[in-house]
N, C-alpha and C positions, 0 to 999 in steps of 0.2 A: 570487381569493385575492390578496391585498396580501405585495410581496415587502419591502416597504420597511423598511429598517435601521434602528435607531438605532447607527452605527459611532461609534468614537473611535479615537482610541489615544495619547491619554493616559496617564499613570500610572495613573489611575487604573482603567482599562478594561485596563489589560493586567494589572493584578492580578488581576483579575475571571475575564480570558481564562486566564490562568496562575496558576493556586495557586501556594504557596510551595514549593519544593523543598530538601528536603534537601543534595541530589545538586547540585552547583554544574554539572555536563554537561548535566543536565536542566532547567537556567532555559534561557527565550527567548531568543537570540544577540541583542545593542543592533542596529538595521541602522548600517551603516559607510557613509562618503562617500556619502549619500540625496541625488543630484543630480537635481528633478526634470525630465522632460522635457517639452521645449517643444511637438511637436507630436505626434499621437493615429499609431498605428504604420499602417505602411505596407500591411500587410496582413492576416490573420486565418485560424487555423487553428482546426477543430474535429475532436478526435477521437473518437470514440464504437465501442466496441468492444459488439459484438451478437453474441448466445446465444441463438439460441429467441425473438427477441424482434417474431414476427410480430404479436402484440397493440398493439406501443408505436409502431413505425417511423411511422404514419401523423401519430400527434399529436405526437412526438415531432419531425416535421420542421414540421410546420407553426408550431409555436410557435421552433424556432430561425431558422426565416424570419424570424415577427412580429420578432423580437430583432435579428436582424443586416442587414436589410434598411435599416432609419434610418441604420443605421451608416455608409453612402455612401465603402467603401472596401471593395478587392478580399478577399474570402474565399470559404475552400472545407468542405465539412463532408464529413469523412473518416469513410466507413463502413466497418467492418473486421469481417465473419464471421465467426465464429470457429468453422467447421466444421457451421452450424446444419443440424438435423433438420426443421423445418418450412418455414413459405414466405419466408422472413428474405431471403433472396436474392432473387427473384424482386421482391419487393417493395421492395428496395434496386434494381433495377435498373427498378423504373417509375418511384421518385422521379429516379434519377439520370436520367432521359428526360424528368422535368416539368421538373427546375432544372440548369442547367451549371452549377451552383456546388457540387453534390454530387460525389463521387468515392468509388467503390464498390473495397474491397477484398476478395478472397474468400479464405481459407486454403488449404491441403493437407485441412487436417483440424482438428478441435476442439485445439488447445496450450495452450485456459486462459487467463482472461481476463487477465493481468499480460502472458502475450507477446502477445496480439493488439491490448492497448495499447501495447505497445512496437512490434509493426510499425506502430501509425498513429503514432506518434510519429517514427518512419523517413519516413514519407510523407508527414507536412504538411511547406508551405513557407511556412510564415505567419511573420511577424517575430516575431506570437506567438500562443501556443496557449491553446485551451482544453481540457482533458479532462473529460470528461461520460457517465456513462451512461445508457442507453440507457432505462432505467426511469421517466425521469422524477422521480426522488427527489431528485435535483441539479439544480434550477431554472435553467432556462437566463434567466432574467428578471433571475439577479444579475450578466450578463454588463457593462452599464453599472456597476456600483459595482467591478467588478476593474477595467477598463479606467479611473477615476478612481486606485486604488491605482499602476496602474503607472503613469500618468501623472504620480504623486508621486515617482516615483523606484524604487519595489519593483520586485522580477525576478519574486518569485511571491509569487502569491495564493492562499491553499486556504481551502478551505469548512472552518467546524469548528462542531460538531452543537451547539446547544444544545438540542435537542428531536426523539426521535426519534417521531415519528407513526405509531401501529400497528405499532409492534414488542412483541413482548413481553418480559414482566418477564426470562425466561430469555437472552434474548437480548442486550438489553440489561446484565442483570449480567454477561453473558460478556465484552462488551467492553468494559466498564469495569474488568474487573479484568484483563483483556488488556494495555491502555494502562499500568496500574500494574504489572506486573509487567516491563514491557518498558522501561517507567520508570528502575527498579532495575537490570537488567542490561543496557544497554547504557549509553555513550559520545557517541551521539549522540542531538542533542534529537529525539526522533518527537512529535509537537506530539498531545495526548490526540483522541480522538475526531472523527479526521479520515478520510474516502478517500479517493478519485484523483482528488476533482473540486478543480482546480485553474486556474491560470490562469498560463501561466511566457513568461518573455520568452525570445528564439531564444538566446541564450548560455547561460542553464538548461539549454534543450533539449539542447541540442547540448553539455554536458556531461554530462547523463543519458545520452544517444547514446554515449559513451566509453565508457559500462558496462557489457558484456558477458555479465555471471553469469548460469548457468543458474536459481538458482533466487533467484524475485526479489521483491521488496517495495519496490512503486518510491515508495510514500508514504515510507518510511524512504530510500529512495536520494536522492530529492530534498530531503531533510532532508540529507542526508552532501554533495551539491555545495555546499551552503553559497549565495551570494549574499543578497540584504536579501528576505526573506521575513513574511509577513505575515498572521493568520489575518481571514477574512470571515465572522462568526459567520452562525448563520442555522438556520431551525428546519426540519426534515428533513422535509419528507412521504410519506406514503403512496408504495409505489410504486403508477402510472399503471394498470396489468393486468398479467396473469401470475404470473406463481410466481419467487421469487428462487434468481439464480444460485448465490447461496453458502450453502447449508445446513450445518450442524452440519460436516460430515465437510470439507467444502473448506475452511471459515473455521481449522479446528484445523488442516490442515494447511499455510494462510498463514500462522496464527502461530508453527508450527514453522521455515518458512521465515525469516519475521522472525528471530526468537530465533539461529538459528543460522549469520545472515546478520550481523550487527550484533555478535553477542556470543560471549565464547568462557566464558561460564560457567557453563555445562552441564557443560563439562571439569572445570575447575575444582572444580564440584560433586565430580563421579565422587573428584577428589582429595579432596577432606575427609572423605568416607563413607570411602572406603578407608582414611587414616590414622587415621578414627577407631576402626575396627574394628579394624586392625591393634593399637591401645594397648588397646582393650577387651582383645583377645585375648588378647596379651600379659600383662594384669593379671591376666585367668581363669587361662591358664598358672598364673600364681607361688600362685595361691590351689590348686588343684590339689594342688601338688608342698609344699605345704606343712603341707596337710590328709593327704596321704598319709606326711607324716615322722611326723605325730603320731597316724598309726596310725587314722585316719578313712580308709573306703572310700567311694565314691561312687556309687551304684546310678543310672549317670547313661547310661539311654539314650533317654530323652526326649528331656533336654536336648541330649545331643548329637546327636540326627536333628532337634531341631530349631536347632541352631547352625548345619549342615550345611546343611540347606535355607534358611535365612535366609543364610547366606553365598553361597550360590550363584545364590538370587535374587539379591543384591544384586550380583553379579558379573557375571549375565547384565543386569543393567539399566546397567550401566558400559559393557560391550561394547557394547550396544544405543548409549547415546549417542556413543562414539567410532563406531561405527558410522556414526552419520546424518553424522559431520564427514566420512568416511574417504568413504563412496556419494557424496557431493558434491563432495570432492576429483578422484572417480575423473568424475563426469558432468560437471564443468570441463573438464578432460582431454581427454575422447572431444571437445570445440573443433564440435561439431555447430552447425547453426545453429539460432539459438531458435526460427525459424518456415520456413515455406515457404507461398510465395504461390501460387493455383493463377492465381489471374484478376485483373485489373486496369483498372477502365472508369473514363471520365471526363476530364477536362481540367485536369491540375493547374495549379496556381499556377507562376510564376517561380520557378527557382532563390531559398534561403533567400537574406533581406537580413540583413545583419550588423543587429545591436539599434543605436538611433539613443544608446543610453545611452552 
């Protein structure tokens, strides 16, 4: 399979990349002071966060060999558990016995694939990082065409989908109207149809690392540190073997995370339903008392059990949303830590080198 791009970025290509926006928050940030750099980084991180992914780990290493091997400067590929049921570990720790360039991390327990990317992003020391998973769906073969971006001067580089390969039609409509909704209600730009496979220089990282929130969406965090960012289009394949991590029920509950990480307008919502009902109500009132001067009874108990039940749904669905802010406020709080590491094998890299930027 040919990974080869046609990239720009051009005006004309980034129109292409970015539709028009209404929303002046939701156009592409211009990059600011683009100083490219002189020589290729010092070192190289890879993080790859693994679920059950005893079918992938084998091809999965061997093709990020073929890739970083040319490269002829120090890197390590960061493997991080995430509590797996099958043989994920076990076979994480023969690769990390063929090559000293792997480094093996194992959890407590399953925390979800956003924090077991956040503890490999704790653990590389690479000037700069790659995040990648584990399924093979993120070509590690686009790693020369990032590494040409940062050498222009970018801090980060993310994959963004021009084609998603065997997905289907339901899936695919979900996330495109996931991106546009989330468009609308936040602030900051989440660039459409992106994941976590990225490419960030150690000053990214390391202010990604500042961010502590229990409940996370680190494609939109890394939109929110802001520095010169950059999408690398590219068409999505199949994933490699196995059955995908994020089925219906996780993906809904990322994008609730999103939504109520980014935006406060859920709240907001809850206020416009209420005042709207409130005047509705109010107007039913005066038509009531009006109809009653002039001597008209109202045989109203339909409508009123169903005012009742329509208002107390709509009550309990308010609660519900001040809710999800209030549970989150309270799991901030409780200051837990997002992970816990059981096991730790391998030979890291050097202490992080500051970006040569």
């Amino acid at each position: 399979m040919s990974y080869s791009l046609a990239f720009s970025i051009n005006k004309q290509a980034r129109s292409t990349a970015y539709p028009h926006q209404k929303h002046m928050a939701q156009r592409p940030p211009e990059p600011r002071h683009l100083v490219p750099r002189s020589s290729p980084p010092k070192s190289l991180s890879v993080v790859v966060p693994c679920y059950n992914e005893e079918e992938v780990l084998d091809e999965l290493a061997r093709r990020l060999t073929a890739v970083l091997a040319p490269l002829e400067m120090p890197y390590e590929v960061v493997l991080v558990d995430d509590g797996s049921r099958d043989n994920t570990w076990p076979i994480m720790q023969r690769l990390r016995a063929a090559n000293r360039h792997f480094k093996i991390i194992k959890l407590s327990r399953n925390s979800g694939h956003q924090f077991a990317l956040t503890c490999g992003l704790d653990q590389a020391r690479g000037e700069v990082v790659l995040v990648i998973d584990a399924d093979l769906q993120d070509p590690p073969e686009l790693l020369p065409e990032m590494l040409q971006r940062w050498r222009d001067g970018y801090d980060v580089i993310y994959g963004q989908r021009t084609r998603r390969v065997g997905e289907t039609l339901t899936k695919r409509f979900l996330a495109y109207s996931f991106y546009r909704v989330i468009h609308n209600l936040t602030k900051v730009y989440i660039p459409s149809d992106t994941g976590d496979f990225r490419f960030m220089d150690r000053r990214a990282v390391e202010a990604l690392q500042s961010l502590r929130e229990k409940h996370r969406f680190i494609r939109g965090m890394v939109s929110w540190v802001g520095f010169n960012q950059i999408p690398l289009p590219y068409s999505r394949p199949e994933r490699f073997a196995g059955e995908t991590k994020y089925p219906f029920r996780k993906s809904l509950l990322l994008a609730v995370d999103a939504i109520t990480s980014f935006s406060t307008a859920p709240l907001r919502l809850a206020t416009y339903i209420g005042s709207t009902l409130s005047v509705i109500s109010f107007v039913y009132i005066l038509v009531v008392l009006v109809l009653n001067m002039m001597g008209r009874n109202l045989p109203g108990y339909t409508s009123m059990m169903g005012s009742i039940l329509l208002l107390g749904g709509i009550q309990l669905v308010v609660l519900g949303i001040i809710g999800e802010y209030v549970g989150r406020i309270f799991e901030q709080g409780q200051a837990r830590p997002l992970y816990l590491i059981d096991r730790i094998e391998g030979e890291p890299l050097p202490a992080p080198l500051t970006s040569s930027h």
